[in-house]
PDB file of N, CA, C and O in Angstrom:
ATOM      1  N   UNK A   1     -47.294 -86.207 105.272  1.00  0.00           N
ATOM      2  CA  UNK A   1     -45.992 -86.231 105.898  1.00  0.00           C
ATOM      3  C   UNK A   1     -46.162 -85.821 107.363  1.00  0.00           C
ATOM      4  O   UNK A   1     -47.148 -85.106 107.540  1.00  0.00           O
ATOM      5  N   UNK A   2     -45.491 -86.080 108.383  1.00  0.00           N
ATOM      6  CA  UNK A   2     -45.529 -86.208 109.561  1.00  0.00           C
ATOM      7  C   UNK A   2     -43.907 -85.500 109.978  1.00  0.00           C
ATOM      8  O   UNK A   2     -42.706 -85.717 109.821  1.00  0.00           O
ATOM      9  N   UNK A   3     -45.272 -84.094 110.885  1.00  0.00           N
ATOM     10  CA  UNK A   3     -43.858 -83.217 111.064  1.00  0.00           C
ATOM     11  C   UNK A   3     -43.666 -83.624 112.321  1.00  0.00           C
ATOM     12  O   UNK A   3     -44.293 -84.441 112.995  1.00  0.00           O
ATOM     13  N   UNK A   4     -42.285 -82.655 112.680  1.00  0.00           N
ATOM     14  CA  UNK A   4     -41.688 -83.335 113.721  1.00  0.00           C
ATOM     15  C   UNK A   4     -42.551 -83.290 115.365  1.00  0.00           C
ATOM     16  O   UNK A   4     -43.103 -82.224 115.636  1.00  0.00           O
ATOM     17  N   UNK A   5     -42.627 -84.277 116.254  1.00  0.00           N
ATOM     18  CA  UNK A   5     -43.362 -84.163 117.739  1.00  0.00           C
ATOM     19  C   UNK A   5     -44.599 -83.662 117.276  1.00  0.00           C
ATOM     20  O   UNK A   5     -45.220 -82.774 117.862  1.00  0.00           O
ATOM     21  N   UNK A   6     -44.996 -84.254 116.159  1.00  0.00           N
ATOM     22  CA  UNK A   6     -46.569 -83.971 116.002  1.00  0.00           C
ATOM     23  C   UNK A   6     -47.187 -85.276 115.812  1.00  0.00           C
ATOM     24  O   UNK A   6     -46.988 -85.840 114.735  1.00  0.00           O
ATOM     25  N   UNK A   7     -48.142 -86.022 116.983  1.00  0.00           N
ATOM     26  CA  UNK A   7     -48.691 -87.534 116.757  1.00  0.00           C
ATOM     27  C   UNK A   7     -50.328 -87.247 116.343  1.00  0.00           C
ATOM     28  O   UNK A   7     -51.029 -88.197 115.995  1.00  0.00           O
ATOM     29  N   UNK A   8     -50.738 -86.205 116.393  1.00  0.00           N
ATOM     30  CA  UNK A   8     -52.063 -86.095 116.494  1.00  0.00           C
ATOM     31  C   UNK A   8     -52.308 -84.983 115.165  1.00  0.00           C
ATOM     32  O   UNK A   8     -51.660 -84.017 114.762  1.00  0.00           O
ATOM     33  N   UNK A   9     -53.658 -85.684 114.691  1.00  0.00           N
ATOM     34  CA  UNK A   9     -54.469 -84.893 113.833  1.00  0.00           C
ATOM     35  C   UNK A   9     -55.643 -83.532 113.941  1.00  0.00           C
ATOM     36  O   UNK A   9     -56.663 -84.018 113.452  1.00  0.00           O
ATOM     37  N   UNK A  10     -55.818 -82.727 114.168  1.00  0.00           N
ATOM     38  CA  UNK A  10     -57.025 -82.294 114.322  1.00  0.00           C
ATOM     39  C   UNK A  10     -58.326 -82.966 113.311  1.00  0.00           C
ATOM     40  O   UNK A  10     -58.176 -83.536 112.230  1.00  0.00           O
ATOM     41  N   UNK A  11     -59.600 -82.701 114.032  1.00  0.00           N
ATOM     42  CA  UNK A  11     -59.915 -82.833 113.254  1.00  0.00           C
ATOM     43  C   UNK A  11     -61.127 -82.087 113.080  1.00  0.00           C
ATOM     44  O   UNK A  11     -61.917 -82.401 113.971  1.00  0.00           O
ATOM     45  N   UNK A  12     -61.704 -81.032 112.121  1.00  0.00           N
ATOM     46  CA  UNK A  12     -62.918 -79.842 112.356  1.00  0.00           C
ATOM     47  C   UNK A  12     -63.841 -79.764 110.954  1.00  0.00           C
ATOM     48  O   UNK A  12     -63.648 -80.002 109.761  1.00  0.00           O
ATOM     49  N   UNK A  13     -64.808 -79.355 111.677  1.00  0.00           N
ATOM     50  CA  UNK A  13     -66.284 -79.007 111.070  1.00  0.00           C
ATOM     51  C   UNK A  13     -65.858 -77.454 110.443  1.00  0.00           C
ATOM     52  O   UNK A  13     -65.492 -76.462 111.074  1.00  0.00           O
ATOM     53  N   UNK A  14     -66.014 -77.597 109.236  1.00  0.00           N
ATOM     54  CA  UNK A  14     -66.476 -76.039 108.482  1.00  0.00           C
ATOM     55  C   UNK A  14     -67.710 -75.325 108.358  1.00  0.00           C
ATOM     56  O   UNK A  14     -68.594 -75.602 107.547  1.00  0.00           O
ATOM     57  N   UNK A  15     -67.732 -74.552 109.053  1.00  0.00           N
ATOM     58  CA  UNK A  15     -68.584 -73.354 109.722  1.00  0.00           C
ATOM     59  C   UNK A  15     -69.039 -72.280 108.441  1.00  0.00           C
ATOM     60  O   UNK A  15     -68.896 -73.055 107.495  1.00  0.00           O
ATOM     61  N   UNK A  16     -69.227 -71.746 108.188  1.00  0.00           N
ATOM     62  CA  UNK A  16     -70.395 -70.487 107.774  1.00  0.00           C
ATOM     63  C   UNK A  16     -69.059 -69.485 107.691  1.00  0.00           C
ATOM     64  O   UNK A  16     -68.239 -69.295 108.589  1.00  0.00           O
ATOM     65  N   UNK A  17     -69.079 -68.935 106.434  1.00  0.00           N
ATOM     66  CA  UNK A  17     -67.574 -67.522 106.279  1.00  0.00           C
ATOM     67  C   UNK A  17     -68.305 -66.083 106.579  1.00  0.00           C
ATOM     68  O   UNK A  17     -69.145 -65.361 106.040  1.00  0.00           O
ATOM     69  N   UNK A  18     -67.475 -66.095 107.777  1.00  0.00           N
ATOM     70  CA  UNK A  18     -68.156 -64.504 108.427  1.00  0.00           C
ATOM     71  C   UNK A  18     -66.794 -63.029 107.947  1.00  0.00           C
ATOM     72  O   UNK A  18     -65.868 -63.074 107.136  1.00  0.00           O
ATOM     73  N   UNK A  19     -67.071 -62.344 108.499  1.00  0.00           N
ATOM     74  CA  UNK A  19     -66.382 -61.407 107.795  1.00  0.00           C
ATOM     75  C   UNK A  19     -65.007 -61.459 108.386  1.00  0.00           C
ATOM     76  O   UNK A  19     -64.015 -60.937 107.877  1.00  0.00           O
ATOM     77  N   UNK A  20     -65.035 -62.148 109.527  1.00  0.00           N
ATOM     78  CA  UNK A  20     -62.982 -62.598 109.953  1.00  0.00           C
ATOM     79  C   UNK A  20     -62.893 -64.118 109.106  1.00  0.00           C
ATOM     80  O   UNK A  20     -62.376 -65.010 109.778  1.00  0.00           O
ATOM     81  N   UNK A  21     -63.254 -64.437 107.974  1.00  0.00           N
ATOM     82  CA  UNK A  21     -62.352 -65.799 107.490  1.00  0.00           C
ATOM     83  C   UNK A  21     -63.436 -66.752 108.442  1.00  0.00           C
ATOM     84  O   UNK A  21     -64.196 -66.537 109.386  1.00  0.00           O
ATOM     85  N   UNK A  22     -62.972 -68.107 107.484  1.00  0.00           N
ATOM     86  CA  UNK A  22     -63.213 -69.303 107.763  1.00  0.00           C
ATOM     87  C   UNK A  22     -64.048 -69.711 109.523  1.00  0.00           C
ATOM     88  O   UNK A  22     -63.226 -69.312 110.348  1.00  0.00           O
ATOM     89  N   UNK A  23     -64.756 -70.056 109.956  1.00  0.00           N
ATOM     90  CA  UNK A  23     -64.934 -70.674 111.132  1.00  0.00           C
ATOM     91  C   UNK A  23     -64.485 -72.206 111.149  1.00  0.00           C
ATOM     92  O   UNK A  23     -64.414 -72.748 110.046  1.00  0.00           O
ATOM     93  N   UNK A  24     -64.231 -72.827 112.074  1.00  0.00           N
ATOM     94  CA  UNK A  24     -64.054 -73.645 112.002  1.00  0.00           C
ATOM     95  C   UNK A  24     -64.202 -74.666 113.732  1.00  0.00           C
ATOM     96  O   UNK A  24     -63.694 -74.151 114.729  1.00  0.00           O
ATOM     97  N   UNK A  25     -64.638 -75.506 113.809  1.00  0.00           N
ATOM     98  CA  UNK A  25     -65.029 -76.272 114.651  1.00  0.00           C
ATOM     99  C   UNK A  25     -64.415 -77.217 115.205  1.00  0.00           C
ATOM    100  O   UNK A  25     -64.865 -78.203 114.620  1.00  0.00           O
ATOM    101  N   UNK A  26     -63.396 -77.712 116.236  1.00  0.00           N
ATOM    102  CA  UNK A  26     -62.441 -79.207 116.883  1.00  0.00           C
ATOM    103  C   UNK A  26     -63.646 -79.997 117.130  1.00  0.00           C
ATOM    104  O   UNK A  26     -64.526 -79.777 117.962  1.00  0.00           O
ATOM    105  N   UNK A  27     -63.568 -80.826 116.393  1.00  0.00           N
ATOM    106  CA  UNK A  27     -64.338 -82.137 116.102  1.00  0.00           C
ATOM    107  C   UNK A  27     -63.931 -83.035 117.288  1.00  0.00           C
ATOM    108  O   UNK A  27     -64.651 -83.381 118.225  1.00  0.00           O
ATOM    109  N   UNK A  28     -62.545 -83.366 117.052  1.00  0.00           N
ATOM    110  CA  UNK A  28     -62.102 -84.106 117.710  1.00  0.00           C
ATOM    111  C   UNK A  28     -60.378 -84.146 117.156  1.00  0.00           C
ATOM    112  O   UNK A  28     -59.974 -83.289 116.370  1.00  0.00           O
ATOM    113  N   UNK A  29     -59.397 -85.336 117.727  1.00  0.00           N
ATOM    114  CA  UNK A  29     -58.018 -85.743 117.438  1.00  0.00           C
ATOM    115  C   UNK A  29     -57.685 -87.088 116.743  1.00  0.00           C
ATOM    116  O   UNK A  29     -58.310 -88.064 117.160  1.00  0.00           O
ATOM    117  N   UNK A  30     -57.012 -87.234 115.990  1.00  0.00           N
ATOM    118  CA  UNK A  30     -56.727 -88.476 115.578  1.00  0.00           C
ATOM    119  C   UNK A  30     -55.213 -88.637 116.071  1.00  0.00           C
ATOM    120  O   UNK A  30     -54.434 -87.701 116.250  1.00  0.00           O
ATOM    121  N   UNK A  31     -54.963 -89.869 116.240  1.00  0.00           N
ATOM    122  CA  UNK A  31     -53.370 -89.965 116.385  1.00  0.00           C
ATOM    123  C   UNK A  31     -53.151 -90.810 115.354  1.00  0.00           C
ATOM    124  O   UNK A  31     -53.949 -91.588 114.831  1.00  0.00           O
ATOM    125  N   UNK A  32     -51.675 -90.545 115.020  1.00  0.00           N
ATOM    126  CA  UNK A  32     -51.125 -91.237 113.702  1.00  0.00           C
ATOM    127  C   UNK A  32     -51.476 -92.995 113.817  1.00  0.00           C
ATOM    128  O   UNK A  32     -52.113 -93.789 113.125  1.00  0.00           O
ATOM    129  N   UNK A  33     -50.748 -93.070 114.973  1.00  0.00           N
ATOM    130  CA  UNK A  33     -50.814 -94.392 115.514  1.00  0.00           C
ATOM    131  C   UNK A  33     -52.127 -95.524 115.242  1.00  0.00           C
ATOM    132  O   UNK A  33     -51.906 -96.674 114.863  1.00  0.00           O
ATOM    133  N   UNK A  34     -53.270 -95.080 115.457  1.00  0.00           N
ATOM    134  CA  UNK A  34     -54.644 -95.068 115.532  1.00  0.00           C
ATOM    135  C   UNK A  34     -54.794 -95.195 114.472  1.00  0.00           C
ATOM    136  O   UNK A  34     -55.547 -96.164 114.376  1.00  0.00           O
ATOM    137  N   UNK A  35     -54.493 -94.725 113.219  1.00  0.00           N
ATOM    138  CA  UNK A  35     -54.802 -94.499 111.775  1.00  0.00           C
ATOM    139  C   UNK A  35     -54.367 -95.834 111.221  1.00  0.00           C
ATOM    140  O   UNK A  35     -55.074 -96.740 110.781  1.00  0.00           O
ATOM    141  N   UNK A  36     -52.657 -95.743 111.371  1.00  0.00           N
ATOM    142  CA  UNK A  36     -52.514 -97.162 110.743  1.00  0.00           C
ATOM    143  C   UNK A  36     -52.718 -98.397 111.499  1.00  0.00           C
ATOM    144  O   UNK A  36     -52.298 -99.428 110.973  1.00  0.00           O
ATOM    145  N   UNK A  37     -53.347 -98.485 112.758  1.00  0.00           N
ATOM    146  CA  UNK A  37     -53.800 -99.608 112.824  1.00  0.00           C
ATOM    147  C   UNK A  37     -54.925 -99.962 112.319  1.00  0.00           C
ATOM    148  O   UNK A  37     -55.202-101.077 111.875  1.00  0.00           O
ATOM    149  N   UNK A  38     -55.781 -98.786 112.385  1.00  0.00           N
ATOM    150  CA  UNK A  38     -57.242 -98.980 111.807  1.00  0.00           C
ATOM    151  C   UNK A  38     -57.254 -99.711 110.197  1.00  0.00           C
ATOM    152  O   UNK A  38     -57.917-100.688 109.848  1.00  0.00           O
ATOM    153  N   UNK A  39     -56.137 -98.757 109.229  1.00  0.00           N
ATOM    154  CA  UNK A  39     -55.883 -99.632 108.136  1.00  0.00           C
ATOM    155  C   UNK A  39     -55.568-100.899 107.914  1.00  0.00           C
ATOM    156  O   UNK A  39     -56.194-101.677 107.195  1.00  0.00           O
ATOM    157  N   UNK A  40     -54.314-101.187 108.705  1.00  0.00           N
ATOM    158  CA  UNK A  40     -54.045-102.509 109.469  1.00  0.00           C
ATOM    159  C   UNK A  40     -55.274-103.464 109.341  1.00  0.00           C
ATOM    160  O   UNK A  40     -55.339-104.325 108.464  1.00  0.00           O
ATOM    161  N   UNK A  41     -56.010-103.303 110.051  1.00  0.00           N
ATOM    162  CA  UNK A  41     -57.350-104.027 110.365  1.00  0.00           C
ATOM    163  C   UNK A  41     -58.119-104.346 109.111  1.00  0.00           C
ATOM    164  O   UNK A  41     -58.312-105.467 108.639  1.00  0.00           O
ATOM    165  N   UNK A  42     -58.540-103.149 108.631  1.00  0.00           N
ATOM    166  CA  UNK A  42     -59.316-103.155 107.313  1.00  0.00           C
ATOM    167  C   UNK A  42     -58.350-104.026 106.708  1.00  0.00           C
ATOM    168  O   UNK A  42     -58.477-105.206 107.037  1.00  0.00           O
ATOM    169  N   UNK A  43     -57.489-103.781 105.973  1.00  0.00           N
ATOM    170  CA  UNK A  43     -56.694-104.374 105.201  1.00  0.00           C
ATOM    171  C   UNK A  43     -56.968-105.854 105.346  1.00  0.00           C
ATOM    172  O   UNK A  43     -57.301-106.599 104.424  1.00  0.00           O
ATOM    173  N   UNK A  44     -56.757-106.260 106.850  1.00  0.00           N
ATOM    174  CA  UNK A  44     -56.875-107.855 107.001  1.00  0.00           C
ATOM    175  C   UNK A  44     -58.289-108.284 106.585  1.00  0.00           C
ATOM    176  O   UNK A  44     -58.459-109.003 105.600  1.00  0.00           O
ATOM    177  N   UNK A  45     -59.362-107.811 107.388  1.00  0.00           N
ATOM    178  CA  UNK A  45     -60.725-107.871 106.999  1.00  0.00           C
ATOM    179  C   UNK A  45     -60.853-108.528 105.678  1.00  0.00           C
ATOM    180  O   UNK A  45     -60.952-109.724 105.404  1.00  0.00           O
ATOM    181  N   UNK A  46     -60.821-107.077 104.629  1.00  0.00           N
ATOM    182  CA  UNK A  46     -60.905-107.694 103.291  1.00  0.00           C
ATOM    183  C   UNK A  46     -60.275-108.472 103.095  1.00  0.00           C
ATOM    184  O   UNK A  46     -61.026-109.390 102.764  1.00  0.00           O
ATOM    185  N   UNK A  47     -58.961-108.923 103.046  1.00  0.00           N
ATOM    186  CA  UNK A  47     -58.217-109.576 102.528  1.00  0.00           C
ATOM    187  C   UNK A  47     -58.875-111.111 103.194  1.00  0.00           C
ATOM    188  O   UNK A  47     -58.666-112.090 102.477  1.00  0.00           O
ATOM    189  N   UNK A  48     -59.514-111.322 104.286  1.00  0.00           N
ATOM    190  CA  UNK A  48     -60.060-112.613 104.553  1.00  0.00           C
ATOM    191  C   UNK A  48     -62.004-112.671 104.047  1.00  0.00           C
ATOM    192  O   UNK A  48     -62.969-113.414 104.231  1.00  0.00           O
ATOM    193  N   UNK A  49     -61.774-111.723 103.535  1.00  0.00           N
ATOM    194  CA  UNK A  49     -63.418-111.806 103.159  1.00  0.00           C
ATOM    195  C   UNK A  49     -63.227-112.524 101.597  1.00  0.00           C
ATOM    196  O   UNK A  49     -63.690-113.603 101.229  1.00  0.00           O
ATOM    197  N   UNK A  50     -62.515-111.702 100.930  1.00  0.00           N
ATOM    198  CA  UNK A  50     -62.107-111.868  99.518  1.00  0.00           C
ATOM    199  C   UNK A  50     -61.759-113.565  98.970  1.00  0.00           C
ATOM    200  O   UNK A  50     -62.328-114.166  98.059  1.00  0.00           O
ATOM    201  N   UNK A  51     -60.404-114.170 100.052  1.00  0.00           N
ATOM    202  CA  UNK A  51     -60.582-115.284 100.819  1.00  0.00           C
ATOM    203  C   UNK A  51     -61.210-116.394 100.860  1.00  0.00           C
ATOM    204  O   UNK A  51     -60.998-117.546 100.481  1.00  0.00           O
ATOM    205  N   UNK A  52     -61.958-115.882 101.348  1.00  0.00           N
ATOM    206  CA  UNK A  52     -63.572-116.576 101.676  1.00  0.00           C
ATOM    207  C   UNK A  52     -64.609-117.073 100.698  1.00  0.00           C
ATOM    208  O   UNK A  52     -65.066-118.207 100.556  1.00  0.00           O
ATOM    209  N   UNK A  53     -64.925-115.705  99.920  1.00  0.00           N
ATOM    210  CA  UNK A  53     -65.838-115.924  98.571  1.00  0.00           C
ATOM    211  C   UNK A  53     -64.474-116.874  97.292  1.00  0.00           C
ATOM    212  O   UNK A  53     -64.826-117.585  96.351  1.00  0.00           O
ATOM    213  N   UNK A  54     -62.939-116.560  97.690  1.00  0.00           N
ATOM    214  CA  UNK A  54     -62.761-117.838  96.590  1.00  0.00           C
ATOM    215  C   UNK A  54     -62.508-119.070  97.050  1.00  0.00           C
ATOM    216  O   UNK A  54     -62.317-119.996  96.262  1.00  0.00           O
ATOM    217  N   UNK A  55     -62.476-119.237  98.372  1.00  0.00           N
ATOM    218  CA  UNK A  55     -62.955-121.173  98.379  1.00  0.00           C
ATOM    219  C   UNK A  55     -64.396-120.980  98.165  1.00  0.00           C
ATOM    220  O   UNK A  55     -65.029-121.502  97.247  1.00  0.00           O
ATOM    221  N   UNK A  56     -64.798-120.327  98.916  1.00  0.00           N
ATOM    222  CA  UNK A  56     -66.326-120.644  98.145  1.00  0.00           C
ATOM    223  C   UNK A  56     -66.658-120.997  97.411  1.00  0.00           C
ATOM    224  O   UNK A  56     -67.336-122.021  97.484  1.00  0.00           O
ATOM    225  N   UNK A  57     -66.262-120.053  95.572  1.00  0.00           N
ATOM    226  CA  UNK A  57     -66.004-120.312  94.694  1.00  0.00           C
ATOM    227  C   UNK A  57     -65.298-121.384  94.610  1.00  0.00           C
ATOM    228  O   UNK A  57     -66.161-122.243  94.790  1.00  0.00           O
ATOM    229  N   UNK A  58     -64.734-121.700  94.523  1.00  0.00           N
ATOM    230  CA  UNK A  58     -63.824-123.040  94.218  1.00  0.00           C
ATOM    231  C   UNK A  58     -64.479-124.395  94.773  1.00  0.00           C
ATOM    232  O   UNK A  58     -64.130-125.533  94.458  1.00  0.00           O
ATOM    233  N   UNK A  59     -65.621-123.997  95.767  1.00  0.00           N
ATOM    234  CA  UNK A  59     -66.061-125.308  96.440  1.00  0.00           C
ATOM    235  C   UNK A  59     -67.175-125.630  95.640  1.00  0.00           C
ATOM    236  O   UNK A  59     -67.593-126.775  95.468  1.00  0.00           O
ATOM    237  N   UNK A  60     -67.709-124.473  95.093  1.00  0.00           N
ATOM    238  CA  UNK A  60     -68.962-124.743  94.150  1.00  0.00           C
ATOM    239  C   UNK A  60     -68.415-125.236  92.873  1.00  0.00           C
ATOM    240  O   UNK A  60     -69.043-126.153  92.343  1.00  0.00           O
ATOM    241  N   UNK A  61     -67.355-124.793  92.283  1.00  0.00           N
ATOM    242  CA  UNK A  61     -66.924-125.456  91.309  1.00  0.00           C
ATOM    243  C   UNK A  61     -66.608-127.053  91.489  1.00  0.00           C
ATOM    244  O   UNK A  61     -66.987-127.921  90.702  1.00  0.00           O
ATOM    245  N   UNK A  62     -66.049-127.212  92.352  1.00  0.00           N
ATOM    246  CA  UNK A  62     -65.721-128.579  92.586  1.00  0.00           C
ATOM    247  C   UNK A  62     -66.966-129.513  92.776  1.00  0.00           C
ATOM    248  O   UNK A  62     -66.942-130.602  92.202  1.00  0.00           O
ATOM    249  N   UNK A  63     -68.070-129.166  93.551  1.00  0.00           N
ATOM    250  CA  UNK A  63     -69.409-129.945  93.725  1.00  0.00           C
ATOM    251  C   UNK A  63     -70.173-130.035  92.299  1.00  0.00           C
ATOM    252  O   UNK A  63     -70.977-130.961  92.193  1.00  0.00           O
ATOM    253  N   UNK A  64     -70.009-129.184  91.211  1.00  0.00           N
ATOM    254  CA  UNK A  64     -70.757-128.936  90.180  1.00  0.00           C
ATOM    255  C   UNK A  64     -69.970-129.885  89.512  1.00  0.00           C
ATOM    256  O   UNK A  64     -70.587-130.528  88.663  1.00  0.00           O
ATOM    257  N   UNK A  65     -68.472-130.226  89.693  1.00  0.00           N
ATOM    258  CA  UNK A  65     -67.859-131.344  88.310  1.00  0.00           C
ATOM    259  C   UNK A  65     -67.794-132.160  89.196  1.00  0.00           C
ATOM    260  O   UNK A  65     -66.814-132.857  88.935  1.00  0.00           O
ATOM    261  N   UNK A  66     -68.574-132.726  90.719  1.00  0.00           N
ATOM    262  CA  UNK A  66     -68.431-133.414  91.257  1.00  0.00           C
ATOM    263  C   UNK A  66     -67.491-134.520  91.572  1.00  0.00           C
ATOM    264  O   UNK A  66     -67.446-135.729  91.346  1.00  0.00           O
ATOM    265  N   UNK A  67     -66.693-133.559  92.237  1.00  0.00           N
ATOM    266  CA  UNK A  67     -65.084-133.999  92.948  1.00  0.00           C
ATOM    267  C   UNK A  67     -65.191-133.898  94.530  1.00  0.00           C
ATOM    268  O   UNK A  67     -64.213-134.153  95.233  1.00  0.00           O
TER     269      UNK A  67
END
C-alpha cells in the first residue's frame, strides 16, 4: 500500500546485529512509478515470447500434416 507523498522505496543491505539493533545499509531508491513500468514491460515480453513458441507450434504442426 502506498502511503500518502511517499513515491519512493528504500532500498538496504542487512548488516551484522550489534548491540544497538539491526544495521542496516541504503542500497539505493526505487520509485513506485519505475516498478510498474518495469512490470509493464516484463509482462509484455512474456506475453510475446509465449506468442511466439505457439505459432511456432502451430507452424510445425501444420508442415507435419502438410498444409
Amino acid at each position: 500500500m502506498e502511503a500518502r507523498g511517499v513515491k519512493q522505496l528504500p532500498v538496504v543491505k542487512r548488516g551484522e546485529v550489534s548491540h544497538k539493533g539491526k544495521k542496516r545499509k541504503l542500497l539505493g531508491l526505487l520509485h513506485y512509478d519505475s516498478i510498474w513500468t518495469f512490470l509493464r514491460d516484463e509482462m509484455s515480453r512474456r506475453r510475446s515470447m509465449i506468442n511466439e513458441r505457439r505459432k511456432d507450434k502451430y507452424e510445425e504442426v501444420g508442415a507435419a500434416n502438410g498444409h
